[in-house]
N, C-alpha and C positions, 0 to 999 in steps of 0.2 A: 807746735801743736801736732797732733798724734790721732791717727785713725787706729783701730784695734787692727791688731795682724791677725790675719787667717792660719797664719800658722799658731796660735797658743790655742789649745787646747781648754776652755775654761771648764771643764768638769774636771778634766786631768789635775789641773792648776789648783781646783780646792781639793781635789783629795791628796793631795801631796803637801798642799800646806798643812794637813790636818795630819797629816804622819808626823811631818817634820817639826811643827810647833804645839802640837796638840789640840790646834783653834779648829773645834768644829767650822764649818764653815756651812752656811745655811742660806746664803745670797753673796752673789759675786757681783760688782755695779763696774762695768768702763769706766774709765776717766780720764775722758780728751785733754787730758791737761800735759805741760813739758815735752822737751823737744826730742828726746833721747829715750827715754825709757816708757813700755805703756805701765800704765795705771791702773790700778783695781780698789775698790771698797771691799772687803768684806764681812760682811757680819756673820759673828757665830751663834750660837744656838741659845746662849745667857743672854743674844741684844748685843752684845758687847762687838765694838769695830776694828778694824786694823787696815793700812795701809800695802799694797803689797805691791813691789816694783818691779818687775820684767823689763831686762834690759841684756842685748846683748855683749859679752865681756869677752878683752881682748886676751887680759891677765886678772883670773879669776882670785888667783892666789895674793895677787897685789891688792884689790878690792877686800879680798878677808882681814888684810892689816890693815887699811884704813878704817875698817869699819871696827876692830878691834882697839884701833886708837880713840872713836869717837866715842864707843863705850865708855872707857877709861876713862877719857873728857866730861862725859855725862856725870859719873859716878865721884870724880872730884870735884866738879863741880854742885853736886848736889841738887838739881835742879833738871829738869826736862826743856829747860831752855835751847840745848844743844840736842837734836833728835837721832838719838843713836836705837840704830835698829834690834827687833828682839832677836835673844839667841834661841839656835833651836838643841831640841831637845838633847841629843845626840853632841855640844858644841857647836862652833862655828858661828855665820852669819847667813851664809849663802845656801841655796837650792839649785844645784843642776837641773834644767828643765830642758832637755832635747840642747840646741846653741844657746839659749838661752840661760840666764842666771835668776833666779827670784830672792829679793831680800824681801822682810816683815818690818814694818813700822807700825808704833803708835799711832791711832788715826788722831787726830784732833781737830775739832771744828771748828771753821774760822775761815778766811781769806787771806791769800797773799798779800804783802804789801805793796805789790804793783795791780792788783785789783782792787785793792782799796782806796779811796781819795787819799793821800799820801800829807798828812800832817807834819807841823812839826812837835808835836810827842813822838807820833811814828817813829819819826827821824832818830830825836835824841834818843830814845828806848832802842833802836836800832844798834847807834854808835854806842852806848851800853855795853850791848852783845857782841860786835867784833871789838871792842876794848877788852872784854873778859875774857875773850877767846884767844888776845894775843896774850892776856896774862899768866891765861893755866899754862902756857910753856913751860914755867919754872915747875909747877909741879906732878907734871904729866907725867906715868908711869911707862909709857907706854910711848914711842916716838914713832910718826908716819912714814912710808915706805921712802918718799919722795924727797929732793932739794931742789931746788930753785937754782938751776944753772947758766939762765938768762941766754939762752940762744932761743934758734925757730925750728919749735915740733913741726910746723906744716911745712914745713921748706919741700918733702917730697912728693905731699897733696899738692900744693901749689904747681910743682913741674909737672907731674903726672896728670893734670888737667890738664894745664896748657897744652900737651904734649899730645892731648886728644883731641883738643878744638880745630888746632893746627894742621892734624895730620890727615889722615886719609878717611876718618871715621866719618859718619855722615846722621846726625839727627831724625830719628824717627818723631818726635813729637813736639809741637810748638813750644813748649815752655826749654824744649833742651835750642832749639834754632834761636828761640833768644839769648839761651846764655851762652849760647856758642857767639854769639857776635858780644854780648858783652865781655864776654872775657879777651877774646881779641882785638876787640877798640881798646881797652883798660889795661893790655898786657904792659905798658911803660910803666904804668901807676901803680902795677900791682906788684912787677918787677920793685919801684923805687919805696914802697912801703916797707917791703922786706928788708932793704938797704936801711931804712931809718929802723928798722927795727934790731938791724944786726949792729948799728954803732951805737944804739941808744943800750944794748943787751953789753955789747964791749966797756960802753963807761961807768955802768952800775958795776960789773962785776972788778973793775978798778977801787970800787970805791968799798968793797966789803964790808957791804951792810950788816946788820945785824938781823940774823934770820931767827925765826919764829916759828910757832904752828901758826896757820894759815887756811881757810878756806875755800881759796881760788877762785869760787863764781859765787860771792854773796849777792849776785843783782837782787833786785825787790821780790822778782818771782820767787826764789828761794829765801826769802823770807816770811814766813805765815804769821798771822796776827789771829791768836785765837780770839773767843768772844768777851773774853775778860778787856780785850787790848791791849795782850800782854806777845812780843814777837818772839818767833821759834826758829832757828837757824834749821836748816834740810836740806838734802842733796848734795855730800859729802864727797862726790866721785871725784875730785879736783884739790884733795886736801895736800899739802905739802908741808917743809919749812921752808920761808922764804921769807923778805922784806915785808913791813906793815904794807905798803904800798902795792905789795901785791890783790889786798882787799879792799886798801883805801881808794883806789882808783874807780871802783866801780859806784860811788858816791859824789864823785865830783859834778853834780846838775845844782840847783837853784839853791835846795837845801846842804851844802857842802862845808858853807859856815857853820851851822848852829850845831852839823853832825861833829865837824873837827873839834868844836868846843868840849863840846860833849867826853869825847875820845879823848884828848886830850887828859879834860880832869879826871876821868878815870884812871888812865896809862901814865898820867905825870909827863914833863919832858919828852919830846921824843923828836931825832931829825928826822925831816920829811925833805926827798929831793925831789927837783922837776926829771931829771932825766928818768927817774923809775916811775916816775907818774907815766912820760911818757913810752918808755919800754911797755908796759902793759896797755893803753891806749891802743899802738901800734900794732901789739901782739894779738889784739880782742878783734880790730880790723884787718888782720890776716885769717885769723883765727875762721871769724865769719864767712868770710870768702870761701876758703877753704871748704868748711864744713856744709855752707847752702849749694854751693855747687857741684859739690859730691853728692849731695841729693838728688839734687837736681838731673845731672848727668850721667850719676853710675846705679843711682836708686829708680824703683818703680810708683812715685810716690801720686795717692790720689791728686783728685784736681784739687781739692780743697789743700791738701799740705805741701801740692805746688805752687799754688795760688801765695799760699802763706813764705814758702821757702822763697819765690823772687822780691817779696815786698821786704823782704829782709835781707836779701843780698844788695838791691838795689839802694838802702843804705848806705853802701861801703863802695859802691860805685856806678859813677863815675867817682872817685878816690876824693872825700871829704879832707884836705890837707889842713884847710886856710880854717875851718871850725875846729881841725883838733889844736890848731899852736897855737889858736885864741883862747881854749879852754886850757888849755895848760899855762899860758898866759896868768887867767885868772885863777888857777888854782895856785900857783906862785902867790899871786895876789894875798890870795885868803890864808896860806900861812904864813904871809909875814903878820895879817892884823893880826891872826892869833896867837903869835908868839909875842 
């Protein structure tokens, strides 16, 4: 969750969209919503709405080919089920804004499917969508920047915290004096996570899977249910080719049957291993660590998206071991019924 930054400028922010897309822009609305990028509503002068994401980008130029791939996605698929951003006028996707980056999205109205009581239509209409999504591979024009090389991106986030908690630097605010002691009680766990993540990353890439286009973070929040009840895949920063398992992971909770089914009949056949369940598992709980405590620690973040960054670290530790190799446990389970 996301406080507006004092640094965007939002009068700046609509006349620049209004150059760059042509969208009058006549109200601009926050949107406390996602963890990464802020949010804006705004409407142009016809009434008519648009989506517009301000986020800061490491590799802007890599961002303009994913977002060029999701186009392509969009457009053979035929469908606005996949939310590929508009282009502006001049080409591209993107808007320099100061550090910042701005893309333009379709607005559509509805809720996420983690703000919404979470059915099972949701479900199967979900597994739908990443079934489709691993189908268009074959005839995507366009390939994403990224492959799936199964090692650990945070391997240097991870040292370079510890490296702070440890050393000689000293906490000016409570919420940093807590996770300076949680990361130093939890440094074994968080060390031994990575170990499971680097042999679980070594036996997948043994196994050369069959890679795909890919989503990377379809959790529920990034899936929207408009009012029809119809789901919209969004927040494409994470697109790759990799293993289905790279997306199917984030689906293993209560509903994990009826979505495999689903997939399944869609996709036809398909192997599903435990060790990539787990690779990504593992990877999502470094991932986490990583990323809250770099908030936490090296960010100035309000009380509220402190408040929110440790309820969310404290997830991942003290180090959940014995609930993830029950759920992988049972997601083993659930493809053998289904096969």
């Amino acid at each position: 969750m996301r406080t507006e930054s004092p640094n965007i400028d939002r009068a700046d922010l609509c006349r620049r969209i209004g150059e760059s897309w042509g969208f009058s822009v006549t109200a601009c609305e926050f949107v406390p919503k996602g963890e990464v990028a802020f949010n804006y509503v705004v409407t142009g002068a016809d009434g008519s709405r648009a989506f517009a994401r301000v986020q800061e980008t490491a590799d802007r130029h890599e961002l303009e080919q994913i977002y060029r791939c999701v186009d392509a996605l969009q457009r053979v698929d035929g469908s606005n089920r996949f939310v590929a951003p508009h282009r502006r006028r001049r080409g591209g996707y993107l808007l320099p804004l100061g550090h910042f980056t701005v893309a333009l999205f379709p607005f559509l109205s509805g809720r996420t499917a983690f703000e919404a009581p979470r059915t099972e239509p949701t479900v199967v209409q979900s597994a739908s969508l990443i079934a489709g999504l691993h189908r268009a591979t074959r005839t995507l024009p366009i390939l994403p920047p990224r492959q799936e090389v199964f090692g650990n991106p945070f391997a240097d986030t991870i040292g370079r915290l510890l490296s702070r908690v440890k050393g000689r630097w000293r906490p000016e605010f409570d919420h940093q004096r807590d996770v300076r002691k949680l990361l130093i009680d939890c440094e074994e766990e968080i060390r031994e996570a990575e170990r499971r993540l680097a042999r679980l990353g070594t036996d997948v890439c043994q196994l050369k899977p069959d890679a795909m286009l890919t989503h990377g973070d379809p959790n529920w929040a990034n899936i929207l249910v408009d009012e029809g009840g119809a789901p919209h895949l969004i927040d494409w920063e994470d697109v790759a080719f990799g293993p289905p398992e790279r997306d199917l992971a984030f689906f293993t909770d209560e509903f994990f049957e009826p979505f495999l089914r689903q997939y399944v009949e869609i996709r036809g056949p398909v192997r599903l291993r435990r060790s990539a369940f787990g690779y990504y598992q593992y990877r999502w709980m470094v991932q986490e660590i990583a990323d809250w405590s770099t908030r936490l620690l090296f960010e100035l973040p309000s009380s509220t998206e402190a408040a929110h960054a440790w309820s969310e670290l404290t997830q991942y530790l003290p180090a959940p071991f014995d609930t993830i190799e029950r759920g992988l446990d049972e997601v083993v389970e659930t493809i053998h019924r289904v096969s």
